[in-house]
N, C-alpha and C positions, 0 to 999 in steps of 0.2 A: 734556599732549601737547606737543612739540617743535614747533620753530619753523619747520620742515621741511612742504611739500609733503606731505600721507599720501593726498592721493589725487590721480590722474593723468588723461590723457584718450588720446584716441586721436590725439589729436594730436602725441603724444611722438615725434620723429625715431628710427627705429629704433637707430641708432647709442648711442643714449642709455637703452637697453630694458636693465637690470639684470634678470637672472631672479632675484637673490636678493631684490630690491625687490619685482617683480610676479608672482613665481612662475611655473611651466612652462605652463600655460593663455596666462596674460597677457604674458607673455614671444615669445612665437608669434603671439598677435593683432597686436602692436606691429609684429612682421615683415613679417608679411601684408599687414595694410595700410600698411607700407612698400613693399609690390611692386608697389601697384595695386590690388590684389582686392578685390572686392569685400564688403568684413566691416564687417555690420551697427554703428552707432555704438557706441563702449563709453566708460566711464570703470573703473579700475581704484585700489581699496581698499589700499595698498600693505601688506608684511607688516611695515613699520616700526607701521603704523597698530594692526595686531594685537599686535605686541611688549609697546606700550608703554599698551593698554589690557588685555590681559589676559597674554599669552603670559608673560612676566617678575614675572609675580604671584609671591607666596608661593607660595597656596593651590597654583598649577599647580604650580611646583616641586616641592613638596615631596607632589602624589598620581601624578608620573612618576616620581620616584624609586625604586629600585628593584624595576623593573618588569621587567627585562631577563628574570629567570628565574620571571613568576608565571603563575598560569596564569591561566584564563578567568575566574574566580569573581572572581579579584584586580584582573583588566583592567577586569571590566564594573564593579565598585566603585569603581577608579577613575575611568573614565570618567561615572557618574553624578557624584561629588563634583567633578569639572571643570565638568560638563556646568550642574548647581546655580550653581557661581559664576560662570560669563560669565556666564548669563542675568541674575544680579543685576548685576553688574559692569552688561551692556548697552551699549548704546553711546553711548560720553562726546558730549555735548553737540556740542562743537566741532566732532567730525568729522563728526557728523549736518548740520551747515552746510555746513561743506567740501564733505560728497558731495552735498547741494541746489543749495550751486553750480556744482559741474562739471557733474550731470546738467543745470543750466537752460544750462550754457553751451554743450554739444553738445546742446539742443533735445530733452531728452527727460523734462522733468516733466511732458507729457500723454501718454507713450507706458506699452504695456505693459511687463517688463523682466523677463529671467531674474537673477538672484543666483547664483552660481556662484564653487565653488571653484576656486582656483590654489594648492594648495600649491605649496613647493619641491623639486622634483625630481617635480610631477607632470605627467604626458603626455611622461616624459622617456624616453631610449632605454634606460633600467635600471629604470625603476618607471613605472606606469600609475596607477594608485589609480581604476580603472578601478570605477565605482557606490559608493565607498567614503565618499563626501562628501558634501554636500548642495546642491542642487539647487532652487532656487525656481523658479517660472515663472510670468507674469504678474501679476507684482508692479508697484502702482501706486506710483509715486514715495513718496510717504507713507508707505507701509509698508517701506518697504527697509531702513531701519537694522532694524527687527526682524529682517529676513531676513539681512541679515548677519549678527547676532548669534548667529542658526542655523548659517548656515555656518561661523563660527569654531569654535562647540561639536561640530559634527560631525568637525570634524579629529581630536578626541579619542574618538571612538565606538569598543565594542571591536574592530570589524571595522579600523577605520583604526591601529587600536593594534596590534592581533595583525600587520597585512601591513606597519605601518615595521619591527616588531622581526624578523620574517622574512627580510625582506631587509636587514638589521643596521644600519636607522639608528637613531640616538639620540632614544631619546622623552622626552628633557630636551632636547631641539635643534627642538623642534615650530615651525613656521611658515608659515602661508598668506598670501595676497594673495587680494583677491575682486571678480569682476568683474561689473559690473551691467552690462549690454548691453541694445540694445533686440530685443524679439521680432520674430521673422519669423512672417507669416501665414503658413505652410509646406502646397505643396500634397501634398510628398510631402520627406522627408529620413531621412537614414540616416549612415553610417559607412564612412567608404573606410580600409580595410585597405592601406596598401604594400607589405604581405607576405601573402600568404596565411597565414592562423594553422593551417589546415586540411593545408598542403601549405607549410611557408617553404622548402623550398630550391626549388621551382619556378622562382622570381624573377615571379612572377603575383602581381598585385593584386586584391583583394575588395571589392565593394562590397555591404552590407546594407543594404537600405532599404524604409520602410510609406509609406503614406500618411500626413498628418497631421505632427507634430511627431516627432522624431526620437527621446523621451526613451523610449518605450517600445521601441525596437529595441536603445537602451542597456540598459536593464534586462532584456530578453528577455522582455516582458509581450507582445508582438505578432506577428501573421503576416510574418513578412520577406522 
């Protein structure tokens, strides 16, 4: 690992928020709570931290390769033999410190905690990767690096394979940041649309929302 900062806080002055560092999730929270608003404490997993533990591997290398024109049978093959070596790979020693320290420094090794992807260019005004990643939720401080570990390997799933090469990025250019926040007891949450997805030239906004946590409104598992 590099002698570089690989994981961040919410503490970070917006002005200083790299989307290439913290990915499009994390890149947005940094904002946020630069304006005031209220967003739950976080620390953020940078995609240097991903690079230089698995992303720039061989192994990866050489199972994105080309991939550009294969089909399903060849994606999902690749993505198991990705999928195989992070979890061996795991997460190096160091940064499992690192992100023990940042969570006890923003007061969250007794809290519960989502694990949550930030690729690069996700939640972005050209790509969403909208259920495409992975998703922890209440995950106790202890267990997070595991769940990182998930979340790096799901970047590579064939569903997140088949929609970079769709919308024509390079699945040898792969990159996320991952962000551990702490949970909200949610009485009720959902998803505010800026545009109508139903109606976008109206200039009306949507709001979908259940009772409970917001993840099954994401997924379409719920009454909304």
């Amino acid at each position: 690992m590099s002698g570089r900062p690989l994981v961040v806080t919410d503490a970070l002055p917006p002005e200083r928020a790299n989307e290439a560092a913290l990915g499009g999730k994390g890149h947005h929270l940094v904002r946020l709570r630069g304006l005031g608003l209220p967003v739950p404490p976080f620390v953020i997993v940078t995609s240097r931290a991903f690079d230089e533990a698995v992303g720039r591997s061989r192994p990866v290398e050489v199972s994105t390769g080309g991939l550009e024109s294969a089909g399903a049978a060849a994606l999902a093959t690749a993505s198991r033999r990705i999928t195989r070596h992070i979890r061996v790979v795991g997460c190096p020693a160091d940064l499992a410190e690192e992100l023990r320290a940042a969570l006890g420094e923003r007061g969250l090794l007794g809290s519960r905690l989502a694990v949550r992807s930030s690729a690069i260019g996700e939640d972005s005004a050209r790509h969403s990767f909208a259920g495409l990643m992975e998703t922890r939720l209440n995950v106790a401080a202890e267990d997070v690096p595991a769940a990182l570990v998930e979340v790096w390997a799901s970047a590579f799933s064939p569903g997140a394979l088949a929609y970079r090469r769709r919308k024509g990025v390079d699945l040898r250019r792969i990159r996320t940041a991952v962000i551990v926040q702490e949970m909200v007891s949610a009485a009720s949450s959902g998803v505010l649309f800026t545009r109508d997805p139903g109606n976008p030239v109206s200039g009306g906004s949507l709001i979908v929302a259940a009772r409970g946590l917001g993840e099954g409104v994401v997924q379409g598992t719920v009454e909304a």
